[in-house]
C-alpha positions as semicolon CSV with decimal commas, in nm:
position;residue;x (nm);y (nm);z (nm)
1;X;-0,059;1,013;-0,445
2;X;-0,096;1,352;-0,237
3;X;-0,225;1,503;-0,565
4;X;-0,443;1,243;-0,611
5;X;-0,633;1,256;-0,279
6;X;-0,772;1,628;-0,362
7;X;-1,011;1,421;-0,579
8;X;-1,113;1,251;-0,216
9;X;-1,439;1,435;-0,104
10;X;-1,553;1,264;0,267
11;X;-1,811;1,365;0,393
12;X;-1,654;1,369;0,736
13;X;-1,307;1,598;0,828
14;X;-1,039;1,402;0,818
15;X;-0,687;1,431;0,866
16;X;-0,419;1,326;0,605
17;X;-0,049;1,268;0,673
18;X;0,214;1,239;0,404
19;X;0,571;1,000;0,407
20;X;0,513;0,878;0,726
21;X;0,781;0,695;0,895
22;X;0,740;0,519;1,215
23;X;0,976;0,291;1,443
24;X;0,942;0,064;1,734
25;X;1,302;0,009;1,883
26;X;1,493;-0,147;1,607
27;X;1,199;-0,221;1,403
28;X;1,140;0,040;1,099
29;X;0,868;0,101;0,850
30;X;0,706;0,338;0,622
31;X;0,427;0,406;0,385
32;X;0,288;0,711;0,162
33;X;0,005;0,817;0,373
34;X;-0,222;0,779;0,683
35;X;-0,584;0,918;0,711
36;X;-0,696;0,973;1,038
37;X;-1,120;1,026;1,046
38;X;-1,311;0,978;1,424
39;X;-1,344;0,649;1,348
40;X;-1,062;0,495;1,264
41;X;-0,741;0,528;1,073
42;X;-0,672;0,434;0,693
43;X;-0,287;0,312;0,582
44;X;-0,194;0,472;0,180
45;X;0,102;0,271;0,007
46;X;0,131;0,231;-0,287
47;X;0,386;0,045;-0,507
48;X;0,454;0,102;-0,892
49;X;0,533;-0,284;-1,032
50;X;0,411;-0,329;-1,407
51;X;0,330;-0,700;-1,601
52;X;0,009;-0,933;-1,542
53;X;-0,031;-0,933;-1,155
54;X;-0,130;-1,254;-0,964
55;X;-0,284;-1,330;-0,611
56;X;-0,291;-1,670;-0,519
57;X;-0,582;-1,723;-0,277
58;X;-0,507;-2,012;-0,149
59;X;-0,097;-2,052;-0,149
60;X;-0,088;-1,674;-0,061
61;X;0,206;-1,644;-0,368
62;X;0,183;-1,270;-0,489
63;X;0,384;-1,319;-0,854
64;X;0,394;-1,129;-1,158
65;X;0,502;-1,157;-1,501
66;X;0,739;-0,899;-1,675
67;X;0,739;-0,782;-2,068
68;X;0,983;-1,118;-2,102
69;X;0,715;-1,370;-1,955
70;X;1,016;-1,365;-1,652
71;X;0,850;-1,470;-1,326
72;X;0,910;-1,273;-1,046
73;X;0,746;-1,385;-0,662
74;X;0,703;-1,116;-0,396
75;X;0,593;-1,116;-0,022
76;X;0,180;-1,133;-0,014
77;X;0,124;-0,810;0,064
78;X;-0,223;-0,921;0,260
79;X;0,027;-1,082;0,521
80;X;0,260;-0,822;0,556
């Protein structure tokens, strides 16, 4: 990803931050990236999961199919 956003040319400085990690008491997350502009900040995670991809619209299901036609359901990722 990092070597990736070299390719990114803004036209406005930004600010990028790498592996962040943040917690609120108990509560833990983390992501690949967060670029900070003047205007607002932009979340970069990405996740490496191969076979035909579905988003379900209107049951919010987030599924794929593997190499073995095996389906697997996942968390919608728009909701989370």
């Amino acid at each position: 990803m990092r070597q990736r956003f070299i390719e990114f040319q803004p036209d406005e400085d930004v600010h990028a931050l790498w592996d962040v990690g943040l917690a609120i008491g108990s509560w833990k997350t983390q992501f690949d990236g967060i670029v900070l502009t003047n205007r607002g900040a932009i979340i970069i995670d990405s996740k490496n999961i191969s076979g035909r991809l579905h988003f379900d619209d209107k049951t919010s299901e987030f599924y794929r199919f593997d190499s073995n036609d095996v389906k697997e359901v996942f968390d919608d990722p728009a909701s989370n």
